[in-house]
N, C-alpha and C positions, 0 to 999 in steps of 0.2 A: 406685267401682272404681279398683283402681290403675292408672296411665300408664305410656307405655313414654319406658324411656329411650334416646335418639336417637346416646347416645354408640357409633361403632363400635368403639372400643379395649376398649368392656366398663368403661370406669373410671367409679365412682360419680360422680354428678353433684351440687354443692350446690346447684345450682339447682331439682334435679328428685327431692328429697329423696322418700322413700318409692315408687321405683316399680320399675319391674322393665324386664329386658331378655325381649325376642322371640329363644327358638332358630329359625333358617330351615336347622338339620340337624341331625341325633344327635352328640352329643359323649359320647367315652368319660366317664362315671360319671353318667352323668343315669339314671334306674329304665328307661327306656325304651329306654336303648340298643343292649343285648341284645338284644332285639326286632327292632330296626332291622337291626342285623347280622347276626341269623339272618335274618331276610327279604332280604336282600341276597344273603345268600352264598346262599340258597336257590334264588334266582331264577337264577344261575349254573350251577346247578348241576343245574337240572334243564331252565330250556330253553334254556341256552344248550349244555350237554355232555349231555344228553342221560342223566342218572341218573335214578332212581328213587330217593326215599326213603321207607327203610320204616315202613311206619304202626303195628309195635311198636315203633319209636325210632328218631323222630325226628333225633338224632344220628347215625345211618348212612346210607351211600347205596350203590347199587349200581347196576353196568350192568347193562341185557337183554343179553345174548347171552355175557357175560363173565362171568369168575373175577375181578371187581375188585371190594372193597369199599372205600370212606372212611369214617372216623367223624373227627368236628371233635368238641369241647371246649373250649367260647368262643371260644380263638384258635389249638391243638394241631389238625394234622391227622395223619392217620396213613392209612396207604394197604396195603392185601392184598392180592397179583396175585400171579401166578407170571414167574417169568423172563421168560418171554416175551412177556407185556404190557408189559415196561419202555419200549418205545419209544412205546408207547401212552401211557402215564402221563407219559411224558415230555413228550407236548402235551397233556395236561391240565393238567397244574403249568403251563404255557406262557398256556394261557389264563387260569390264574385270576391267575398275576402280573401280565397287564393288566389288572386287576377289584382286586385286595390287593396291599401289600405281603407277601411269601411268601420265607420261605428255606427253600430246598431240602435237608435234608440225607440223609445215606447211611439202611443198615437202622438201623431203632430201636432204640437201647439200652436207653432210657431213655421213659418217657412215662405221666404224670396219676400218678407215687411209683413206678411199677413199673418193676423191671428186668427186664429181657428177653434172654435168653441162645437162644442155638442151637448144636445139633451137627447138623450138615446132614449126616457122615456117617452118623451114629445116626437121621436124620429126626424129632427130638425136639426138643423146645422148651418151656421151664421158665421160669414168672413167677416172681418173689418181691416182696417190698415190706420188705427187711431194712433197708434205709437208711432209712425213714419211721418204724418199728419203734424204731430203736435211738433216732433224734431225738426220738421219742414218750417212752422212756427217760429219754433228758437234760432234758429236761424237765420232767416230771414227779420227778426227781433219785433216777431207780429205778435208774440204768446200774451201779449198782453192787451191786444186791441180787441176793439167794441166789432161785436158780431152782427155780421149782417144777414136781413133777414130771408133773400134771394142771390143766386153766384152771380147774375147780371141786372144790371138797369133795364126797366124796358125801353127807354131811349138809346140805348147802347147800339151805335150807326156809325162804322170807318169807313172814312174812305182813304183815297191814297193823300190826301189832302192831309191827314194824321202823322204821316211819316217828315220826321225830318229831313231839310234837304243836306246837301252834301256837309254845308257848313256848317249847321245844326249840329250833324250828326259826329263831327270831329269832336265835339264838344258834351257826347251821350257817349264815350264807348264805354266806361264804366256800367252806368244804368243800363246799357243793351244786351252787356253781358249777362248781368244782375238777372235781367227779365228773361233770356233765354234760359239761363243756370234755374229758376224757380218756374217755368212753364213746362221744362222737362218734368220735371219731378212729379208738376200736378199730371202731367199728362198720365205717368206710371199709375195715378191713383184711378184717371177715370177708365184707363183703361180695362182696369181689376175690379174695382170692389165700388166705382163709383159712377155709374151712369145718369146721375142728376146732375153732375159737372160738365157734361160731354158737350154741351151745346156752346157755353162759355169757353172751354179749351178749343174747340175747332175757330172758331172766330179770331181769338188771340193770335192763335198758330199761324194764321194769314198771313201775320205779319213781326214773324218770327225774324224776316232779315232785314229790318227798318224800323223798329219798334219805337213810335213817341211816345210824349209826354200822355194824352189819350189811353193809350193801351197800358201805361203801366199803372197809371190811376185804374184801370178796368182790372189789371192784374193783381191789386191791392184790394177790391172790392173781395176779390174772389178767395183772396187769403183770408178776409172776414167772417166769407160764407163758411171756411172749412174750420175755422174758429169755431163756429157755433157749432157746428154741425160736426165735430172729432168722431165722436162713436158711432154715428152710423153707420148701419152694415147692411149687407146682403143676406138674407133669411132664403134659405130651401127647406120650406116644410113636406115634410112625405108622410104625415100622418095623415091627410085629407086626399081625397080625391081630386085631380087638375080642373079647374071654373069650364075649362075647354079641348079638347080631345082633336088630336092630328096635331102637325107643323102648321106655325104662321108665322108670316112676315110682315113686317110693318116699315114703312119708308113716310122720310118727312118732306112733301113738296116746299120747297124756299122761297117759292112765286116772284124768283128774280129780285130776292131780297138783296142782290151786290150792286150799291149805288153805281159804282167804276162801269160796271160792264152789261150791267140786269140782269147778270144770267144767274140761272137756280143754282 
């Protein structure tokens, strides 16, 4: 078994050739560290302030009695209360900057690609993710291509007949990469701010580990769509009354729209 090395500066030893150092704490980029810092900030936060985090995610917390949410994002916190917990919030941020370094600042612009806009006298409030969007663009070195006018064709039909075969595929692992690396990213988009893509990324996503020449023309179509379509956003108006009153659910029958196997 390997020995430890005794040096404290951490600097390799010729004497002690082949061994390894003892962590005695979490240091940022070790696999574990994550872990450590969510267990840390955890314990803060729930006995020392007394939240609740909720057990669909992990990532939020809430008071009993109160209009206050947190949700953190590794090291982004973000905070939901009305006016008039601000002085509330104000000793909470108090105590965790004895626990973290923490900078406090004003309402959110900006936070995890999304921008965040308000008309407080409208009572509305509008996400987008156009800046992620357009960098998604220049990257991919689409910023300059003709906007399409829908995210898919309506002829748009894979089957596995699409994928290349083995020796094709020696011969795409660049573009496969290409296509996984730029389908992540839309996927972040439709998951947040963008649910008219959603139908386009699920499709795509099928064929995330064999992706042809098909799929990345349809992936190209879609960078079009988001061309034209950068500033769209999601709008929550709260100055009107809801069209509709209670919870509903809505699901999309496929009626065995997958050539391969027919199933929904």
């Amino acid at each position: 078994p390997a020995a430890f090395n005794n040096d404290k500066n951490l600097q390799p030893n010729a004497t002690q050739s082949g061994t390894v150092h003892r962590l005695l704490k979490g240091v940022p980029g070790i696999p574990q560290g994550s872990r450590l810092f969510n267990d840390y900030f955890n314990n803060i936060m729930t006995a020392e302030l007394g939240f609740t985090r909720l057990p669909g995610d992990y990532c939020i917390y809430h008071k009993p009695g109160r209009r206050i949410f947190i949700a953190i994002w590794v090291d982004d916190v973000l905070s939901a209360h009305p006016a008039s917990e601000q002085a509330y919030m104000d000793s909470v941020f108090a105590t965790l900057k004895k626990h973290v370094r923490l900078h406090q600042g004003g309402p959110a612009q900006d936070y995890l690609a999304f921008r965040i806009k308000r008309d407080r006298t409208k009572r509305a409030l509008s996400l987008d993710q156009s800046d992620a969007v357009k960098a998604l663009l220049v990257k991919t070195g689409m910023e300059d291509c003709h906007p399409a006018t829908t995210p898919v064709a309506t002829s748009m039909v894979f089957t596995k007949q699409d994928c290349p075969s083995d020796v094709e595929r020696a011969d795409m692992v660049e573009e496969q990469a290409w296509y996984r690396s730029v389908l992540a990213s839309i996927l972040y988009f439709s998951i947040c701010t963008r649910p008219d893509i959603v139908f386009a990324v699920s499709k795509l996503c099928k064929y995330m580990h064999n992706p042809g020449t098909a799929h990345i023309k349809a992936l190209k179509r879609l960078l079009r769509y988001l061309k034209g379509t950068q500033t769209r956003c999601l709008v929550y108006n709260f100055s009107a009354k809801p069209p509709l009153q209670g919870a509903y659910g809505y699901y999309d029958a496929a009626h065995a729209d997958d050539v391969d196997t027919r199933r929904s």
